[in-house]
C-alpha atoms as one frame of an Amber mdcrd trajectory, in Angstrom:
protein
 -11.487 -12.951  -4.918  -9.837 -16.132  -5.989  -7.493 -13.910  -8.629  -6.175
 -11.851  -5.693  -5.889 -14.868  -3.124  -3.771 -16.162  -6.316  -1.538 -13.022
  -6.322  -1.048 -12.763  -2.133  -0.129 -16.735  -2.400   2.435 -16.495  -5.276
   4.120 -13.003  -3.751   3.965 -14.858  -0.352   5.846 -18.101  -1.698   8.014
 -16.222  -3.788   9.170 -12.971  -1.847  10.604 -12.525   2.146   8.147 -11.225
   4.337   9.404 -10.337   7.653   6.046 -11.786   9.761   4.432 -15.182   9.955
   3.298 -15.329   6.014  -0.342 -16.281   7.590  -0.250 -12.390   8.551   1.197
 -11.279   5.300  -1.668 -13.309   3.601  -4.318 -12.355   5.455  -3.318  -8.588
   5.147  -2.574  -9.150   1.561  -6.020 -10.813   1.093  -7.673  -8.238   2.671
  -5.881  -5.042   1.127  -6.740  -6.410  -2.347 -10.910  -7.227  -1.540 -10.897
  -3.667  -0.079  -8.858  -2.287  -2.932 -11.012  -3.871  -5.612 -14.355  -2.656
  -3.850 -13.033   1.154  -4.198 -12.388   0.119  -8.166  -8.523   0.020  -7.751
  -6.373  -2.219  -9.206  -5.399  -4.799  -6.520  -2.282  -5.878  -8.166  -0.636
  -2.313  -7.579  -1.743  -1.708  -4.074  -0.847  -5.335  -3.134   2.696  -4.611
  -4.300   2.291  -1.253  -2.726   1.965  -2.498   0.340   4.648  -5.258  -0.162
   7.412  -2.715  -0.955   5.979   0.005   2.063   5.850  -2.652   4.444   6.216
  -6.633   3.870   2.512  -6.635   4.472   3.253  -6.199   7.552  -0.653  -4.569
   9.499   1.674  -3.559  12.919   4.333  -1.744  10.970   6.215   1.946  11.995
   8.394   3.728  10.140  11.344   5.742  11.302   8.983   8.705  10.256   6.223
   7.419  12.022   3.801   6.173   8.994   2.268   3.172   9.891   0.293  -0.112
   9.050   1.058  -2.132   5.578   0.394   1.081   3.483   2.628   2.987   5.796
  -0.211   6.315   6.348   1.282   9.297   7.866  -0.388  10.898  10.539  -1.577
  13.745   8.134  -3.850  11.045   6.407  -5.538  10.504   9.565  -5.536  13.876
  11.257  -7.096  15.516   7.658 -10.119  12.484   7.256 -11.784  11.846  10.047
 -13.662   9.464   8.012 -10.694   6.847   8.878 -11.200   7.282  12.300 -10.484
  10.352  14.890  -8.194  13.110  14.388  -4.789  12.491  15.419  -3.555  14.689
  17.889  -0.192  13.696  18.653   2.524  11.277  17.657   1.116   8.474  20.755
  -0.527   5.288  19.263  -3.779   5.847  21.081  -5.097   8.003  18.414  -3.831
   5.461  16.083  -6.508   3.369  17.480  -9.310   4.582  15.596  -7.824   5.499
  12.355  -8.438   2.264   9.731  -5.084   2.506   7.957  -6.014   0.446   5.267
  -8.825   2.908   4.421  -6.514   6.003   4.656  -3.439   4.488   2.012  -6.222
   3.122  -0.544  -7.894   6.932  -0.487  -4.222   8.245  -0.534  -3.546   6.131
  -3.465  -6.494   6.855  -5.504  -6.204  10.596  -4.823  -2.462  10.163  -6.415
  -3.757   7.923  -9.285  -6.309  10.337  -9.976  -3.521  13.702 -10.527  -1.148
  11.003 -12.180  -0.482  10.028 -15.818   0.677   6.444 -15.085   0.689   4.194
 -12.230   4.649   4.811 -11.651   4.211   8.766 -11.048   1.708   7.866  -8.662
   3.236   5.462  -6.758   6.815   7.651  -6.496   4.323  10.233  -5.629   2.512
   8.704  -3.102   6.054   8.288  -1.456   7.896  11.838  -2.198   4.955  13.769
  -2.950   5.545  16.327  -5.190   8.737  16.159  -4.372   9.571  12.664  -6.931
  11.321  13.319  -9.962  12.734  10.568 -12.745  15.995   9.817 -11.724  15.392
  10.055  -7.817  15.264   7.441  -5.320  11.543   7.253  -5.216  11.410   7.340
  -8.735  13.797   3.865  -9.107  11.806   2.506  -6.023   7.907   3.250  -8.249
   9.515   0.882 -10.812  10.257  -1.971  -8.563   6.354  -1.836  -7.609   5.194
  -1.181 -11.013   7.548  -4.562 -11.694   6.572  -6.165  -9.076   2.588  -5.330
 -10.309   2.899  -6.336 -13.444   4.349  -9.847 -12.282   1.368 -10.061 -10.229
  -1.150  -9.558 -12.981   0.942 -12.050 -15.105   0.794 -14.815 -12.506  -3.397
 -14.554 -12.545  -3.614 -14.332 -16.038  -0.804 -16.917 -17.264   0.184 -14.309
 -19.617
């Protein structure tokens, strides 16, 4: 745990976060411990998160994904194992659904049909949709960058 509190402290101190940064810690902290116990790498869904949503647990998108991983209601309608189907837009049945849980299965089922982490993670924004050369395929670098500084400040490297 202490190599991820490392990584949430230094992207914390060193990036804008648009909530009290003991939220965006906390959330950070939390994403990586639960990323880490499903065997993902922490440093990519930490800067994930970052670029989805500032760490920011409370946030909604224009296209209604929500929470720091920003889940679509698909995620939660599909797996009830995050919590209750969905059955409408109203954040009730948002309630239930542990968004955390839902982007960290989202991500790994990317990962898993994905030959790097930077397909995945334009993926797991456009879908099938991402192509090199598209928006979502200049935004995967910034949080494949943004990943790899995050490794570098645990291991001094």
């Amino acid at each position: 745990m202490l190599a991820e509190s490392i990584m949430c402290a230094w992207l914390i101190s060193s990036h804008p976060v648009n909530i009290d940064k003991e939220i965006a810690k906390n959330t950070c902290e939390l994403i990586a411990t639960r990323a880490k116990a499903e065997e993902l790498d922490p440093s990519i869904v930490i800067s994930l998160a970052y670029h989805e949503s500032h760490l920011n647990p409370n946030a909604i998108s224009k296209s209604n994904a929500r929470g720091p991983l920003q889940v679509m209601p698909s995620q939660c309608k599909r797996w009830k194992k995050f919590g209750r189907p969905l059955e409408r837009k109203d954040s009730i049945h948002w309630r239930n659904c542990d968004l955390i849980a839902a982007g960290l299965w989202t991500w790994k089922r990317w990962r898993s049909k994905s030959p790097n982490d930077r397909t995945a993670v334009c993926r797991y924004n456009a879908g099938y949709k991402c192509r090199k050369g598209t928006l979502p395929w200049r935004w995967a670098g910034s949080v494949v960058r943004l990943a790899r500084k995050l490794r570098k400040e645990v291991t001094g490297d």
